[in-house]
Biopython code that builds the backbone (N, CA, C, O; Angstrom):
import numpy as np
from Bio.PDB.StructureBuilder import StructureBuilder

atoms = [
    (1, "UNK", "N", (25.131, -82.206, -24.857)),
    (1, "UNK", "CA", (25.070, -80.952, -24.158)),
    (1, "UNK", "C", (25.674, -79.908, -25.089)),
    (1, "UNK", "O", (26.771, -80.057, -25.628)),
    (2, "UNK", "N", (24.675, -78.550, -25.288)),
    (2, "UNK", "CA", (25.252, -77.854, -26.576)),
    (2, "UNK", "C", (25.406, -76.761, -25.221)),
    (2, "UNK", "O", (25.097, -77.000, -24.053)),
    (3, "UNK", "N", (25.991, -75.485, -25.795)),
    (3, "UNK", "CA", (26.195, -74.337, -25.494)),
    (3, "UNK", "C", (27.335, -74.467, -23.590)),
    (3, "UNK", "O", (27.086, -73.934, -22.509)),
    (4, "UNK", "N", (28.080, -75.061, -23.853)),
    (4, "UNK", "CA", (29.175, -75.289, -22.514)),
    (4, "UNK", "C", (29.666, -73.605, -22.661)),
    (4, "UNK", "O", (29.353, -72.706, -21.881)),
    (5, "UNK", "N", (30.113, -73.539, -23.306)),
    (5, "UNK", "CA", (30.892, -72.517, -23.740)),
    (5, "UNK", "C", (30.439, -71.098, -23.342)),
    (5, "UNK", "O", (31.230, -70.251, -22.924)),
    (6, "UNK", "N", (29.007, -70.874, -23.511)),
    (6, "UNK", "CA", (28.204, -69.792, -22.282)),
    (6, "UNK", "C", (28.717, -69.617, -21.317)),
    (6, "UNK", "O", (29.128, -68.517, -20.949)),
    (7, "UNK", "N", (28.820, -70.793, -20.612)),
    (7, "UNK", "CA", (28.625, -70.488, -19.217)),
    (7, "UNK", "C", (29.943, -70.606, -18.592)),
    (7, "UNK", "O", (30.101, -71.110, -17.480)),
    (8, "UNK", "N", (31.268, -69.948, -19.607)),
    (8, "UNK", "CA", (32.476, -69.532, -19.304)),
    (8, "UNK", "C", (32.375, -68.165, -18.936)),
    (8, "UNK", "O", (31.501, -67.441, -19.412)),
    (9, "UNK", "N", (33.375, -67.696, -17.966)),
    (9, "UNK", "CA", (32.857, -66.297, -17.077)),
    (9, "UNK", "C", (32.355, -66.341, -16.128)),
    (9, "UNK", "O", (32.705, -65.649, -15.171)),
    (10, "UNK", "N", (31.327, -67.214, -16.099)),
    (10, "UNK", "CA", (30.468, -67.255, -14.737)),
    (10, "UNK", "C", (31.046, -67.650, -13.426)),
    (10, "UNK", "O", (31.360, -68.800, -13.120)),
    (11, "UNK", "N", (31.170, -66.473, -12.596)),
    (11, "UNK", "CA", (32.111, -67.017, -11.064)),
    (11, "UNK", "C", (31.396, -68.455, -10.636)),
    (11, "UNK", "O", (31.986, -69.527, -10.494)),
    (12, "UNK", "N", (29.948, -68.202, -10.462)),
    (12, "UNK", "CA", (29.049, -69.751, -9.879)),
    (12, "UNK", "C", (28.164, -69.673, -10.873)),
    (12, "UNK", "O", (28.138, -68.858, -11.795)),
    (13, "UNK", "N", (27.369, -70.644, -10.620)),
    (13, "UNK", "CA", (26.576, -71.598, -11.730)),
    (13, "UNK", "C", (25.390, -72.152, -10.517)),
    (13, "UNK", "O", (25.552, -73.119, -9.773)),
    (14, "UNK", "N", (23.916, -71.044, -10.575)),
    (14, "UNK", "CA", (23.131, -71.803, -9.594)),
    (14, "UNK", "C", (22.688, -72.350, -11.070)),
    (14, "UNK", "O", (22.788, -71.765, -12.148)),
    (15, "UNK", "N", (21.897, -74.329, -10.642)),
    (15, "UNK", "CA", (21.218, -75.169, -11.256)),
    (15, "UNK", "C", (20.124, -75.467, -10.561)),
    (15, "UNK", "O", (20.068, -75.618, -9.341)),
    (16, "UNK", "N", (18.946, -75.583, -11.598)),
    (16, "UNK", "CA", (17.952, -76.012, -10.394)),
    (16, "UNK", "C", (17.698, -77.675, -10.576)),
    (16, "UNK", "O", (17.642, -78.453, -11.529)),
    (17, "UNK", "N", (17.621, -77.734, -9.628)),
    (17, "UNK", "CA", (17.326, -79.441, -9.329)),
    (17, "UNK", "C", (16.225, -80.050, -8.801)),
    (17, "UNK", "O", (16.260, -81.220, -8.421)),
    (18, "UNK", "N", (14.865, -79.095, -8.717)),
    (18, "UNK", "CA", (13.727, -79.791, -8.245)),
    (18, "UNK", "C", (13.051, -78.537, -7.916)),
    (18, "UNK", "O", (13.497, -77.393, -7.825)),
    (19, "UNK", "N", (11.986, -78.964, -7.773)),
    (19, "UNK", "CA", (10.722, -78.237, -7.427)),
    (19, "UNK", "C", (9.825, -78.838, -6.130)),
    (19, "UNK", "O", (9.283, -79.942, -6.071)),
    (20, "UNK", "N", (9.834, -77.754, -5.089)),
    (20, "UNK", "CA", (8.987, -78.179, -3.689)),
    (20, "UNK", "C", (8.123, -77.788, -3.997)),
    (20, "UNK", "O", (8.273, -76.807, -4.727)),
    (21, "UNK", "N", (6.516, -78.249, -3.682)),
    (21, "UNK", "CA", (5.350, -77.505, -3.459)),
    (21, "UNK", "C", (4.926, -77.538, -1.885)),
    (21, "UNK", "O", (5.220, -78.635, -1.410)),
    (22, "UNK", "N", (4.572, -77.025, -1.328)),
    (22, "UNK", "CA", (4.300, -76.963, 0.226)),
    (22, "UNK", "C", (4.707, -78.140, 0.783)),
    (22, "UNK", "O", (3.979, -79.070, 1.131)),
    (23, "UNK", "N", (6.415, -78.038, 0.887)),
    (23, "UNK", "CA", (7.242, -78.541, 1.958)),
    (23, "UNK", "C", (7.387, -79.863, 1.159)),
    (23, "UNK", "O", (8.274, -80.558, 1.655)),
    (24, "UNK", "N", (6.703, -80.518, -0.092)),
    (24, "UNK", "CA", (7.522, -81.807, -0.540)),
    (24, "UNK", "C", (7.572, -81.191, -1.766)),
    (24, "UNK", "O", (7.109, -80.179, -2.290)),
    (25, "UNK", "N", (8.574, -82.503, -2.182)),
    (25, "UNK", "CA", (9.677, -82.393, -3.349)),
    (25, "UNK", "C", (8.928, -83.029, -4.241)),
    (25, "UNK", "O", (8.379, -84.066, -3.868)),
    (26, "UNK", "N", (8.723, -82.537, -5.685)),
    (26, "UNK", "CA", (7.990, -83.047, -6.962)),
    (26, "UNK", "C", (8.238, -83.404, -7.420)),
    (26, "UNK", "O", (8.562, -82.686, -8.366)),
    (27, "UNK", "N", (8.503, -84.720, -7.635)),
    (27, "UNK", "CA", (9.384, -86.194, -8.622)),
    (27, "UNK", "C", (8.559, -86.045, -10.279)),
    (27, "UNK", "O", (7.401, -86.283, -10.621)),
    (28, "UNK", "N", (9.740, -85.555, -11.030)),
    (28, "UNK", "CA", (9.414, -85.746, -12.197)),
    (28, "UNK", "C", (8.067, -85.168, -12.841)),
    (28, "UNK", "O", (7.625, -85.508, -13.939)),
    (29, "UNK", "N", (7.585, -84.389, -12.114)),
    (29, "UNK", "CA", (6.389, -83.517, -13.143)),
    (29, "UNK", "C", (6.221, -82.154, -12.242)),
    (29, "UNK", "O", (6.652, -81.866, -11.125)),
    (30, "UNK", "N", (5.409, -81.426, -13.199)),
    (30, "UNK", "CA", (4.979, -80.207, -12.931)),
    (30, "UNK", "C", (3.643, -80.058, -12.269)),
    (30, "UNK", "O", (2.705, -80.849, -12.173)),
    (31, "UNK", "N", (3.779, -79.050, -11.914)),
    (31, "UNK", "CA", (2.392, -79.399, -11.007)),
    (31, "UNK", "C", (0.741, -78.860, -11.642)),
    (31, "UNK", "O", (1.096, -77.802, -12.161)),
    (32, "UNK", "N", (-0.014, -78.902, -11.772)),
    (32, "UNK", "CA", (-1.041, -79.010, -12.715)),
    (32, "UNK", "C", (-1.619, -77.689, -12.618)),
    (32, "UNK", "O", (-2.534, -77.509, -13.422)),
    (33, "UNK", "N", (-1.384, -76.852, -11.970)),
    (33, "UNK", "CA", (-2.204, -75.248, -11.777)),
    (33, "UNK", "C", (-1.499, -74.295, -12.038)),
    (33, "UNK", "O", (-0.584, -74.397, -11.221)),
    (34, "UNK", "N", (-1.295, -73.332, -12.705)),
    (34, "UNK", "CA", (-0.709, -72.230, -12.485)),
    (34, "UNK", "C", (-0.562, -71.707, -11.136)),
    (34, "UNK", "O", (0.472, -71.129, -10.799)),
    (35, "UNK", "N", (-1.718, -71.912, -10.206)),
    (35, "UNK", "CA", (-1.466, -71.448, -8.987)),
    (35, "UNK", "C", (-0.900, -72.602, -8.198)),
    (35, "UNK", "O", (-0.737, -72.345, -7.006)),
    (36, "UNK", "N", (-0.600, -73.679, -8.547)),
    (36, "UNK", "CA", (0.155, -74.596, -7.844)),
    (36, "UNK", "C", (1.600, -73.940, -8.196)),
    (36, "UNK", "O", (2.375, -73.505, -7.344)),
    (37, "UNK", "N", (1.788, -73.945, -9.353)),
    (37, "UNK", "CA", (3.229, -73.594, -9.766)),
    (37, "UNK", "C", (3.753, -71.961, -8.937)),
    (37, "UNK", "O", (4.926, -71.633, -8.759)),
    (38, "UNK", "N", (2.777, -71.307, -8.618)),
    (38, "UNK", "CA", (3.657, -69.735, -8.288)),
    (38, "UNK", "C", (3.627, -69.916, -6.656)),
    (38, "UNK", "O", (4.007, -69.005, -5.921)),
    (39, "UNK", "N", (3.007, -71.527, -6.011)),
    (39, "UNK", "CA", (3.553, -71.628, -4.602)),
    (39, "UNK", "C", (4.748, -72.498, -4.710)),
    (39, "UNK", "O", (4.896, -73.007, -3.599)),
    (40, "UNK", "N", (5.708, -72.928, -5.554)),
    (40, "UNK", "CA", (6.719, -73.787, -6.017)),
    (40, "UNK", "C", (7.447, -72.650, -5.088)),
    (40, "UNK", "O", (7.335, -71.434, -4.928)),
    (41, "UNK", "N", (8.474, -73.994, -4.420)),
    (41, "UNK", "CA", (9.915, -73.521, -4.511)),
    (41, "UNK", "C", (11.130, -74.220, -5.514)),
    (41, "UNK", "O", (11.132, -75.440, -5.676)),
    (42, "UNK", "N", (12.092, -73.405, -6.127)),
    (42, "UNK", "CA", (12.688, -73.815, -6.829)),
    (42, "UNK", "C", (14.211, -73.989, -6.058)),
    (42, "UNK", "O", (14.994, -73.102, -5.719)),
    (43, "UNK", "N", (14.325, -75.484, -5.912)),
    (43, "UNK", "CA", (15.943, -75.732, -5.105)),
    (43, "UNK", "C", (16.788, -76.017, -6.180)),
    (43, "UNK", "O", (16.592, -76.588, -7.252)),
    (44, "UNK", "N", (18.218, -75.267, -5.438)),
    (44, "UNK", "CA", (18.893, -75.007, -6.410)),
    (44, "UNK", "C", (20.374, -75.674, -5.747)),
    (44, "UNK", "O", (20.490, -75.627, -4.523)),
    (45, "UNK", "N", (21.463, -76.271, -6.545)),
    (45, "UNK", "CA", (22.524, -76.277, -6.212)),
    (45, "UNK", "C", (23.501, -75.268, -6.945)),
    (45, "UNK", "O", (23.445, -74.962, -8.136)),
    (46, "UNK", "N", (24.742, -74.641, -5.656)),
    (46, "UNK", "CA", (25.509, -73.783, -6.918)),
    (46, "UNK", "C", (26.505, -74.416, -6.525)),
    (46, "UNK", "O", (26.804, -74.983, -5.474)),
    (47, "UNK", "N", (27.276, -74.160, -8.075)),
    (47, "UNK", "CA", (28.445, -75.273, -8.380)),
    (47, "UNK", "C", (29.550, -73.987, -9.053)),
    (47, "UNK", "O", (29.044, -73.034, -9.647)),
    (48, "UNK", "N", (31.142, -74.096, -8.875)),
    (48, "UNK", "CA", (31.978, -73.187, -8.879)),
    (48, "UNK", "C", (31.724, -73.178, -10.541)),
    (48, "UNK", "O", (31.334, -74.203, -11.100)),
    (49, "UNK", "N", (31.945, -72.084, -11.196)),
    (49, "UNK", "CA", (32.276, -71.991, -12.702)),
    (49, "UNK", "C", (33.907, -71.723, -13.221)),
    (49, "UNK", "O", (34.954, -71.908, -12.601)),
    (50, "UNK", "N", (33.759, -71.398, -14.104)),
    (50, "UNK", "CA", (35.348, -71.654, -14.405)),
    (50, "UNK", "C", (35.151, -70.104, -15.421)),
    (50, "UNK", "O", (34.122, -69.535, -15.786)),
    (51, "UNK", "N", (37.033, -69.672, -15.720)),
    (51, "UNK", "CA", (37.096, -68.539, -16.580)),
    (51, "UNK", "C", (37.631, -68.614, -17.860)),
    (51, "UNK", "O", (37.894, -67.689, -18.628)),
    (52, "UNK", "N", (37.791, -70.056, -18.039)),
    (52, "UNK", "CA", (38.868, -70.186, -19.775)),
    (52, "UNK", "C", (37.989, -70.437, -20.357)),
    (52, "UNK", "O", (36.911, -71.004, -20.184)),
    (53, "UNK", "N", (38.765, -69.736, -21.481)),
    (53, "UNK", "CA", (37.851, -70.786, -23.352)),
    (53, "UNK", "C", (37.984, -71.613, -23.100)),
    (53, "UNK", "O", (38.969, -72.020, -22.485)),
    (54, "UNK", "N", (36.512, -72.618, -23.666)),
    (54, "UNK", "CA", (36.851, -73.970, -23.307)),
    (54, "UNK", "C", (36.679, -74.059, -25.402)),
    (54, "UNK", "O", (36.814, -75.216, -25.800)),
    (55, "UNK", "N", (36.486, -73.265, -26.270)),
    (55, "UNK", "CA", (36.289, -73.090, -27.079)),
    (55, "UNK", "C", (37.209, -74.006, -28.520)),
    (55, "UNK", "O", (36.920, -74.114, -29.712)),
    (56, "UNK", "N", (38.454, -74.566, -27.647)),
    (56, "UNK", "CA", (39.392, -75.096, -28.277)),
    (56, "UNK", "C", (39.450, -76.806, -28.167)),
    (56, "UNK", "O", (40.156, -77.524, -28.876)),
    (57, "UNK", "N", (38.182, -77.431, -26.700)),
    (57, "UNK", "CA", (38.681, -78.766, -26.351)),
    (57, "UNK", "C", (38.441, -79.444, -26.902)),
    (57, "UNK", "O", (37.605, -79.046, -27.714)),
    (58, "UNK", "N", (38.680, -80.425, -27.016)),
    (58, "UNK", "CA", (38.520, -81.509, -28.197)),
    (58, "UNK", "C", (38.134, -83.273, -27.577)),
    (58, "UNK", "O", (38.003, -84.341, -28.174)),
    (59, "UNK", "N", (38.025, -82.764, -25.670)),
    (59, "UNK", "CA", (37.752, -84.023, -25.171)),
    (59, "UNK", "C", (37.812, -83.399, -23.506)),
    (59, "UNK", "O", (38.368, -82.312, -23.350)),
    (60, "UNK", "N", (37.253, -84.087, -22.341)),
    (60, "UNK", "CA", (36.340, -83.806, -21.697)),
    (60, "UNK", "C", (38.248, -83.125, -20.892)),
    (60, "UNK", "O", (38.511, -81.934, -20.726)),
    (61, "UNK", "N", (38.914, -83.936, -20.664)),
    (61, "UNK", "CA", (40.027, -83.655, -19.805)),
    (61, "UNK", "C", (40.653, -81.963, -20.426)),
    (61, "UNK", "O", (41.235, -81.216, -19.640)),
    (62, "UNK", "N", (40.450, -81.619, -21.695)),
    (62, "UNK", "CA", (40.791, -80.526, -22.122)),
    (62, "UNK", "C", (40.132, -79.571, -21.513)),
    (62, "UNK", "O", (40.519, -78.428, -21.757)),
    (63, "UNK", "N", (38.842, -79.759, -20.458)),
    (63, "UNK", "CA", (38.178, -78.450, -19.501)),
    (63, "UNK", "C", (38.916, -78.057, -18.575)),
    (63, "UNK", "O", (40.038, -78.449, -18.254)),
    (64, "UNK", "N", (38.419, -77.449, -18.240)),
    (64, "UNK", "CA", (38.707, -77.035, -16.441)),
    (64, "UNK", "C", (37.859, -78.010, -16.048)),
    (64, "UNK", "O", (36.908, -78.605, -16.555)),
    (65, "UNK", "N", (38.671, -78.036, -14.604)),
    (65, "UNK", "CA", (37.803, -79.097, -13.457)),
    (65, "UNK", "C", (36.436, -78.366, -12.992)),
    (65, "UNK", "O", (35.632, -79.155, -12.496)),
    (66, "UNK", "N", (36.029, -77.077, -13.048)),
    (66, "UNK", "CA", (34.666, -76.851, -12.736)),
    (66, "UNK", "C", (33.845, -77.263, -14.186)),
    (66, "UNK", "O", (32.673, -77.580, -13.982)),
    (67, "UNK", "N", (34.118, -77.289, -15.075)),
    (67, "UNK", "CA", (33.452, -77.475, -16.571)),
    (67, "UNK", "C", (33.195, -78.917, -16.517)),
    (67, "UNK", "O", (32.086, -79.383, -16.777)),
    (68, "UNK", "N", (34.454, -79.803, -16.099)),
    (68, "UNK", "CA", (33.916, -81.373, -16.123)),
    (68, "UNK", "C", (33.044, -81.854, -15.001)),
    (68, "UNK", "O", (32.426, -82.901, -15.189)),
    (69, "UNK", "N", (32.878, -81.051, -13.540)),
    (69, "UNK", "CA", (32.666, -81.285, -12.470)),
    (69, "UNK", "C", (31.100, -81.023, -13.002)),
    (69, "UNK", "O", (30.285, -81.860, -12.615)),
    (70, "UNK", "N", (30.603, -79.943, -13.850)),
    (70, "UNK", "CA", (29.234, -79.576, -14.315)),
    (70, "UNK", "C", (28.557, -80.573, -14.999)),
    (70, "UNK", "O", (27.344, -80.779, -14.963)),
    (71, "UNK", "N", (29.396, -81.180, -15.624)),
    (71, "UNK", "CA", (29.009, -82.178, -16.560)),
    (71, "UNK", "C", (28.841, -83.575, -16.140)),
    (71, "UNK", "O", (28.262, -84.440, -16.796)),
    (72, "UNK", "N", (29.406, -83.725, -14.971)),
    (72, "UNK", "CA", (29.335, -85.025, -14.313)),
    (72, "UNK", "C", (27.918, -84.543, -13.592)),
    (72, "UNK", "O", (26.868, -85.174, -13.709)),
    (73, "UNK", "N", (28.065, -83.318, -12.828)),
    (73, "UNK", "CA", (26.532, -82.888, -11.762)),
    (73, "UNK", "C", (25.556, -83.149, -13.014)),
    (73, "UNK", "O", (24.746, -83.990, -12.626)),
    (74, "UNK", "N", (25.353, -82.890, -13.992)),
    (74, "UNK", "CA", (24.485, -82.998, -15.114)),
    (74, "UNK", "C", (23.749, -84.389, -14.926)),
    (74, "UNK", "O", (22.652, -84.635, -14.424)),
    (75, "UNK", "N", (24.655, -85.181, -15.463)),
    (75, "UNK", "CA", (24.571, -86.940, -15.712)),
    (75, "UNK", "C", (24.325, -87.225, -14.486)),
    (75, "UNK", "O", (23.333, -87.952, -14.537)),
    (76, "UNK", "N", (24.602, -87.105, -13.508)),
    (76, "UNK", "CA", (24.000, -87.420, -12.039)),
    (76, "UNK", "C", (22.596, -87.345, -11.673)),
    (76, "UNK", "O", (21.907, -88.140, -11.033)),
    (77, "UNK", "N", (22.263, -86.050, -12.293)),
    (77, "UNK", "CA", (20.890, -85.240, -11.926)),
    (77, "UNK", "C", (20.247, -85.872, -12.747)),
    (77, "UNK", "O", (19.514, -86.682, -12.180)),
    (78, "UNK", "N", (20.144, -85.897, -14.158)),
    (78, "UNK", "CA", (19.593, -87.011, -15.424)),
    (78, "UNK", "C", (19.597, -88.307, -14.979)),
    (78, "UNK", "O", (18.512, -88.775, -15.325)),
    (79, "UNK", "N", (20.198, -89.093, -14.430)),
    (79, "UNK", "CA", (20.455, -90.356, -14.621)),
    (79, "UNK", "C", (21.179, -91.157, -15.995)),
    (79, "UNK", "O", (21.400, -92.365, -16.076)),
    (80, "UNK", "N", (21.446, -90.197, -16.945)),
    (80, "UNK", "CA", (21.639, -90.670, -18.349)),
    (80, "UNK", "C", (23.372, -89.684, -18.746)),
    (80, "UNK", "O", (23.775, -88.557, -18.456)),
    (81, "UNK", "N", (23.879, -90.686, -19.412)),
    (81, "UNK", "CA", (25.282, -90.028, -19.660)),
    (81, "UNK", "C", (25.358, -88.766, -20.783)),
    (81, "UNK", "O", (24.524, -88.899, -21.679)),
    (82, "UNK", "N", (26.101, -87.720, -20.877)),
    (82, "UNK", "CA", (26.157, -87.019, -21.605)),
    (82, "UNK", "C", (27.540, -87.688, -22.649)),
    (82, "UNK", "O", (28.705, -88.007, -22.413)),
    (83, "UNK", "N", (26.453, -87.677, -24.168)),
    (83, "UNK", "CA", (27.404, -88.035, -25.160)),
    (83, "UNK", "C", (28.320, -87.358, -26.018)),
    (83, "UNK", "O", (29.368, -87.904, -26.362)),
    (84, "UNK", "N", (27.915, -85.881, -26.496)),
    (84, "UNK", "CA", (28.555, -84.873, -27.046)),
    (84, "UNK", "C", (28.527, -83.987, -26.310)),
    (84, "UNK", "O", (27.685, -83.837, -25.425)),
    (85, "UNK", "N", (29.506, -83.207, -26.573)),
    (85, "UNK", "CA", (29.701, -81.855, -25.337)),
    (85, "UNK", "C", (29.875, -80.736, -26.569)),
    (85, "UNK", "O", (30.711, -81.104, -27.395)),
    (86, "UNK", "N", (29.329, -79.600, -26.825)),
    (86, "UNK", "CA", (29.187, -78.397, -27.830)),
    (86, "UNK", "C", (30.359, -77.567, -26.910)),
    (86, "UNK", "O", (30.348, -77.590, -25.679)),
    (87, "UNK", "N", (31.190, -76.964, -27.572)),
    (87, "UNK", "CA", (32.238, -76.248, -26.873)),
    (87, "UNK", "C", (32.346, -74.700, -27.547)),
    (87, "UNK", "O", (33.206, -73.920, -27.136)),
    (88, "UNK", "N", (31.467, -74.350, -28.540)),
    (88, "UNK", "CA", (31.688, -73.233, -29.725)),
    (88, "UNK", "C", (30.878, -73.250, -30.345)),
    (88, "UNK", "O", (30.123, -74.192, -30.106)),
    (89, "UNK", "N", (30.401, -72.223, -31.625)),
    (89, "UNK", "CA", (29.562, -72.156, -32.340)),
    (89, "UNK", "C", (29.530, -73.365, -33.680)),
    (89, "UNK", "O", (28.627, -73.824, -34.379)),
    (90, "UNK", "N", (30.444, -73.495, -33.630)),
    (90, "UNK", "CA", (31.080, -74.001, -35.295)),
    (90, "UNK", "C", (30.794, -75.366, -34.934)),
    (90, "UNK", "O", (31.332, -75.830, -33.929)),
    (91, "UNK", "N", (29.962, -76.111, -35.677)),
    (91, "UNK", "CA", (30.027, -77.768, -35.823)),
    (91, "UNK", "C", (31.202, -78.581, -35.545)),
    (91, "UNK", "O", (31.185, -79.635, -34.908)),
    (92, "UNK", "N", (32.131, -78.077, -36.016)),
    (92, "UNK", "CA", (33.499, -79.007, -35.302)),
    (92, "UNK", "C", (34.049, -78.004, -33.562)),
    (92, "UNK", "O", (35.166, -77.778, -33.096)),
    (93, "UNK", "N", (33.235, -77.797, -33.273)),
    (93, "UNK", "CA", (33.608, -77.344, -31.472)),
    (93, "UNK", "C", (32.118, -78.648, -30.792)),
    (93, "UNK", "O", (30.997, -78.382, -30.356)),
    (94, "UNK", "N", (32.739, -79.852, -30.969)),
    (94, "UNK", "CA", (31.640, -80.478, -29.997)),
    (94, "UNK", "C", (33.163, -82.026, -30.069)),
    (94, "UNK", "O", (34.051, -82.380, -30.844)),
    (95, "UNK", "N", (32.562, -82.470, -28.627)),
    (95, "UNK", "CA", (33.922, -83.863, -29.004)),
    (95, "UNK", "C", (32.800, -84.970, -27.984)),
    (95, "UNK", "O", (31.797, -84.620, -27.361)),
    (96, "UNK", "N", (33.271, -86.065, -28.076)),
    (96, "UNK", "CA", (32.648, -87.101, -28.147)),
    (96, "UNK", "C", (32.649, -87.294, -26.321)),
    (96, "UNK", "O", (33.738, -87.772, -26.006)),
    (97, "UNK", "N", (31.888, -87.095, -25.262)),
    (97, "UNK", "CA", (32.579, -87.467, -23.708)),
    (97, "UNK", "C", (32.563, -88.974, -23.678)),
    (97, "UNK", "O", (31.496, -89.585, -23.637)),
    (98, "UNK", "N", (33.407, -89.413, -23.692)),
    (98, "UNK", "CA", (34.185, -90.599, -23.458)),
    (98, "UNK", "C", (34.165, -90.998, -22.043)),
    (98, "UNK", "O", (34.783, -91.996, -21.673)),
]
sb = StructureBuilder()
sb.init_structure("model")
sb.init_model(0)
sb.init_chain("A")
sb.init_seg("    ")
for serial, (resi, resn, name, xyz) in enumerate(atoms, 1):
    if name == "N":
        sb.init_residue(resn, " ", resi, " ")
    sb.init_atom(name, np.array(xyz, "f"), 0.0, 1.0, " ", f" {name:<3s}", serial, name[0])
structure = sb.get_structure()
């Protein structure tokens, strides 16, 4: 996960988590029409954000609890663990989530 570090500032954090097309939920693909897609609804969860640099951490406990709480909603929503976390611009702002 690159660019954490954005989305410092942000009071909430809507994510989208799926796509309805007339009243069901679309597992894993898009829907094949342009005009299928502009009757989409896009569901969203919002999740609290946080206000510190996270610009300095060097490992997942060094966040705020809304920054790790994002990152767990992440890996939840994926099914797949997040391995590096990008915290800054600079190649050494990323640490290993353990």
């Amino acid at each position: 996960m690159t660019k954490l570090d954005v989305l410092s500032g942000l009071p909430k954090l809507e994510v989208a988590t799926h796509y309805e097309l007339n009243g069901k939920r679309l597992e894993g693909a898009m829907p094949a029409t342009l005009e299928d897609l502009a009757k989409c609804k896009i569901v969203t969860e919002t999740l609290d954000g946080w206000s510190e640099d996270i610009s300095g951490a060097k490992s997942k406990s060094d966040l705020p609890v809304a920054a790790q709480t994002y990152i767990e909603f992440i890996e939840k929503q994926l099914g797949v663990p997040i391995t590096w976390v990008g915290t800054g611009p600079e190649r050494e702002a990323m640490f290993i989530n353990a």
